[in-house]
C-alpha positions in Angstrom: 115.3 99.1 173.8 113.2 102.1 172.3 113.8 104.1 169.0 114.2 106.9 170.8 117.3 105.4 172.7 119.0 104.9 169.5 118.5 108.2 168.3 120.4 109.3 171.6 123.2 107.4 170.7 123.4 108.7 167.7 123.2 112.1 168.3 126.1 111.7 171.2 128.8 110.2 168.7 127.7 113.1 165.9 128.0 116.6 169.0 131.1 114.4 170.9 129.9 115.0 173.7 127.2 114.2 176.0 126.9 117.9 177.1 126.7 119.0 174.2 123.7 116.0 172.9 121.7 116.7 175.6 121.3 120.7 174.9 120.8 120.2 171.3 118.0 117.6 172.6 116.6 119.7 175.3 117.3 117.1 178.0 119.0 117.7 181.1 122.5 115.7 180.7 121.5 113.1 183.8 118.6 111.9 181.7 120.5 111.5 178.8 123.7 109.7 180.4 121.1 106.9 182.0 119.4 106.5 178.9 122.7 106.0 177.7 123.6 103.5 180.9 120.0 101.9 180.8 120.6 100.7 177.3 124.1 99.3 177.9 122.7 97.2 180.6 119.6 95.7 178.5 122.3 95.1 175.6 125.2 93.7 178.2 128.0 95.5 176.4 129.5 98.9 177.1 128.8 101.1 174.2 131.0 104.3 175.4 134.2 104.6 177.0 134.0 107.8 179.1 136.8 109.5 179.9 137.2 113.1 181.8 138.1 115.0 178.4 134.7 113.3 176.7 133.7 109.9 175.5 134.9 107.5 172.4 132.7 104.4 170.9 133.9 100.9 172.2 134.5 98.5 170.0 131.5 96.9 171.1 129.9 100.5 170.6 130.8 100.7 167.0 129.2 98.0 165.7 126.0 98.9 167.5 126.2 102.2 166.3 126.0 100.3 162.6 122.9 98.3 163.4 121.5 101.6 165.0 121.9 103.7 162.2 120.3 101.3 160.3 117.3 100.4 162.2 116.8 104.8 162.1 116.8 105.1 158.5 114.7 102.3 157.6 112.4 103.9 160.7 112.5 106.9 158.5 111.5 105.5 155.4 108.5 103.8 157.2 107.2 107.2 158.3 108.0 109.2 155.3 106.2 106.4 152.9 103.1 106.6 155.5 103.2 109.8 157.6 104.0 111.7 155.6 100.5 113.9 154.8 98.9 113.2 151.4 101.6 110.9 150.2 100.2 108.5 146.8 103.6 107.4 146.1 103.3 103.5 145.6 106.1 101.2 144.9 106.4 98.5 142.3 108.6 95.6 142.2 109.7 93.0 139.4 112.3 89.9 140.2 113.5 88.0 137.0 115.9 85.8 135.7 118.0 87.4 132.4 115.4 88.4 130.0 115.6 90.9 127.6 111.7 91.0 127.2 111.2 91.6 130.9 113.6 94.5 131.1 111.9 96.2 127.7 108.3 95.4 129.1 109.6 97.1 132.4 111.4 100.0 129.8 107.6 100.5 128.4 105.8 100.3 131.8 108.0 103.2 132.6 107.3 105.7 129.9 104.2 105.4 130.5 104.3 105.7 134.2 103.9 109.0 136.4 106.8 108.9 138.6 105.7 111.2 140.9 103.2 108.7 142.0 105.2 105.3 141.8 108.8 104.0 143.1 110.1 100.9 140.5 112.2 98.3 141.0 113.3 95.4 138.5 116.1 93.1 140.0 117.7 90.5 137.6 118.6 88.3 140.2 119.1 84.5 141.2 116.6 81.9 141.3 115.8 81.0 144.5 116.3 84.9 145.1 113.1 85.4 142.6 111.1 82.6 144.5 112.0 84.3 148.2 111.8 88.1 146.8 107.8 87.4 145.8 107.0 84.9 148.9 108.0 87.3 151.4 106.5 90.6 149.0 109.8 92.1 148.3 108.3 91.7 144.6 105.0 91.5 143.3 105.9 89.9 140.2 108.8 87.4 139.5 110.0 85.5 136.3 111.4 82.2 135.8 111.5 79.2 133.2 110.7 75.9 133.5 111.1 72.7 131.7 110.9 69.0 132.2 114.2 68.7 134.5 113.1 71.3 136.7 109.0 71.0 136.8 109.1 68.8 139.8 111.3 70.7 142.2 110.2 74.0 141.4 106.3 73.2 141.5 107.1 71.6 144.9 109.0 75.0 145.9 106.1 76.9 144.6 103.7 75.2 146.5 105.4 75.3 150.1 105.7 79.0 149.5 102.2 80.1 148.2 103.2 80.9 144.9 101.7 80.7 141.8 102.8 79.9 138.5 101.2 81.6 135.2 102.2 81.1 132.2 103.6 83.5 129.6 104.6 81.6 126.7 106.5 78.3 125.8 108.9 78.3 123.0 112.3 76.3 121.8 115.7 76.2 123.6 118.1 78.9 121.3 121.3 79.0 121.3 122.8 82.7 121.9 126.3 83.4 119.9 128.1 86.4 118.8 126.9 87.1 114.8 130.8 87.0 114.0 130.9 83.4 115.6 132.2 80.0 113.5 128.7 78.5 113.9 126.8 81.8 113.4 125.5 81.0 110.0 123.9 77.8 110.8 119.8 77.2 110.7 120.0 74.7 113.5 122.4 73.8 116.5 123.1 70.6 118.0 124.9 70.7 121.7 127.8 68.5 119.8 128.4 71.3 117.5 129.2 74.1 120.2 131.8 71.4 122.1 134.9 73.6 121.5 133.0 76.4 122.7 133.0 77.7 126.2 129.4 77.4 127.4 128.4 80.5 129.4 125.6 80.3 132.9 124.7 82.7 135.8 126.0 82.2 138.6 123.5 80.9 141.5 125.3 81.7 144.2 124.2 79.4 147.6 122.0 77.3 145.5 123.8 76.3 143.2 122.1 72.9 141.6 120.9 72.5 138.0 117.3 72.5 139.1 118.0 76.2 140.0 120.1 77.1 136.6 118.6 79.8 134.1 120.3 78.4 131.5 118.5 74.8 129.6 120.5 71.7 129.6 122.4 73.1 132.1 122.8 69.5 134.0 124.1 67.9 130.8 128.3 67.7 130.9 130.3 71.3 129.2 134.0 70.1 128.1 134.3 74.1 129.0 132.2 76.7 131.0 132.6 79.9 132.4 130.2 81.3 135.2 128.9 84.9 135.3 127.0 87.6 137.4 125.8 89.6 135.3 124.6 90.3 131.5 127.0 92.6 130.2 129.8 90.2 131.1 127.7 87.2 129.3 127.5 89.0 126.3 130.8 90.3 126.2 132.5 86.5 126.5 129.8 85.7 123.6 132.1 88.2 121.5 135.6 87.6 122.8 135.6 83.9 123.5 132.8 82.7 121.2 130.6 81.4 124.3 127.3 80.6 123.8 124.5 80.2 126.3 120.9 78.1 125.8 117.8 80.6 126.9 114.4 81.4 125.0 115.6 83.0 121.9 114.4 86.2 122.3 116.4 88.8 122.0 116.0 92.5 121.6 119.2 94.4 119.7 118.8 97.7 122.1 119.2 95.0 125.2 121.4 92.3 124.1 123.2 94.3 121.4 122.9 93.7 117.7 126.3 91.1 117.6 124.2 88.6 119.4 122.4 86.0 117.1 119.5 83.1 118.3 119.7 79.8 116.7 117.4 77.1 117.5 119.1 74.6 119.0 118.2 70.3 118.1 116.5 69.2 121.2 112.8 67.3 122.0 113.2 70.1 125.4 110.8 73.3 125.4 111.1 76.4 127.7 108.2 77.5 129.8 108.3 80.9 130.8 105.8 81.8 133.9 105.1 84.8 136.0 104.8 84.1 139.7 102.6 86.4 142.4 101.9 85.2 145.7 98.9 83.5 146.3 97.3 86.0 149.1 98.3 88.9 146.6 95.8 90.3 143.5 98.2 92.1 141.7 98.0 95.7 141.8 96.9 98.2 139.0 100.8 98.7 138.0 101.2 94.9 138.1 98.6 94.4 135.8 99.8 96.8 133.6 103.2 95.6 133.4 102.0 92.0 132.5 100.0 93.6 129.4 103.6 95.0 128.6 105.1 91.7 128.9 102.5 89.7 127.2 102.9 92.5 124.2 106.6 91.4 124.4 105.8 88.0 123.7 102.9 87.6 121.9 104.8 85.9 118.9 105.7 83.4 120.9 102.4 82.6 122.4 
């Protein structure tokens, strides 16, 4: 199967006609039909149904269609990022679990970023979607906390994947409420406490076990809990049901809006939070800079 192949079939369903694609190819139509034919017999399915008015996609035909389109425009991606003459666009990629420090360090890195030169990405993803984003170089940079219940299986994942672990800062387990909350005026929470309260976690989606939770204590027993997928619902059961969640305490009133409130919550447990790169990879000037950013973000927790 060669690129150009799928290009042919391409060009086929978008004129109707085989005529027609071969013209506006500049191929003779015999060439093109056993292009056409050739690749049907490598792939062992019938991609066209011919008929003597024209030709329709087979169901067989439509699906390939899909996965040729696809393999094209990634195709064209690759040469227009390096083909294309005197391209320096570079592109920049941060996986992390829900932090409001990571998405104003990434906010900072991008006012001060010529955008004509760079391509960003910051995904606020899973877990194990973090680990598998920077050991396969989707991201250069991924964050992630860790604590006593998780050290062991996440240093172990770490390790089988070439990644490293650096650390950013380490800090008390807060508990995040609305400011309008029952418990919102108290100095200091005990898990007890929040027991009529429904406790709020991202959802983890295939891997699903405590060790991969972003939320602490997430292995000890809820009477209630609701699972989300993203932040703005989080927040917004914070305000309407009086959830609470158990994170870093950090907050940021642009990001998490000003009705959310960090108490420190009553435990002997402390929250690491780490920056992962890949072991192979130095990071690159805009991953450097970005850490400054994040370290900046932190630096009163340090």
């Amino acid at each position: 199967m060669r690129l150009q192949q799928l290009r042919y079939i391409i060009k086929i369903v978008e004129s109707g006609s085989i005529n027609v694609a071969a013209k506006q190819l500049f191929i003779t139509q015999p060439s093109l039909s056993n292009a056409v034919k050739d690749l049907e017999n490598e792939m062992g399915i019938q991609i066209f149904n011919r008929h003597p008015k024209g030709i329709t996609l087979t169901k067989d035909g439509m699906e390939f269609l899909s996965y040729a389109r696809q393999v094209i425009e990634q195709t064209s991606l690759l040469e227009e990022r390096y083909k294309a003459p005197n391209t320096q666009r570079e592109l920049f990629s941060v996986s992390s679990q829900h932090y409001a420090f990571v998405v104003n360090a990434f906010v900072a890195l991008f006012e001060d970023t010529d955008m004509t030169q760079y391509e960003l990405f910051l995904r606020e993803t899973r877990t194990w979607e973090i680990i598998d984003d920077v050991k396969n170089f989707r991201s250069e940079i991924g964050v992630l906390f860790i604590n006593d219940y998780n050290r062991d299986v996440l240093t172990k994942l770490l390790d089988e994947n070439h990644l490293q672990a650096n650390p950013l800062f380490t800090t008390k387990p807060h508990v995040f409420i609305s400011k309008d909350h029952p418990l919102a005026k108290e100095s200091v929470l005990e898990l007890k406490d929040l027991e009529a309260f429904p406790y709020l976690s991202y959802d983890q989606g295939l891997h699903n076990s405590f060790y991969f939770s972003e939320e602490m204590l997430a292995q000890v027993h809820h009477p209630k809990s609701i699972v989300v997928s993203d932040r703005a619902t989080l927040f917004n059961l914070m305000i309407g049901l009086n959830g609470y969640t158990v994170a870093t305490g950090v907050l940021n009133a642009k990001l998490n809006d000003a009705h959310i409130v960090a108490i420190p919550l009553k435990t002997e447990d402390t929250i690491e939070i780490v920056y992962l790169k890949h072991e192979k990879a130095n990071l690159s000037k805009m991953g450097e800079a970005f850490i400054g950013y994040l370290k900046k973000e932190v630096q009163f927790k340090a």
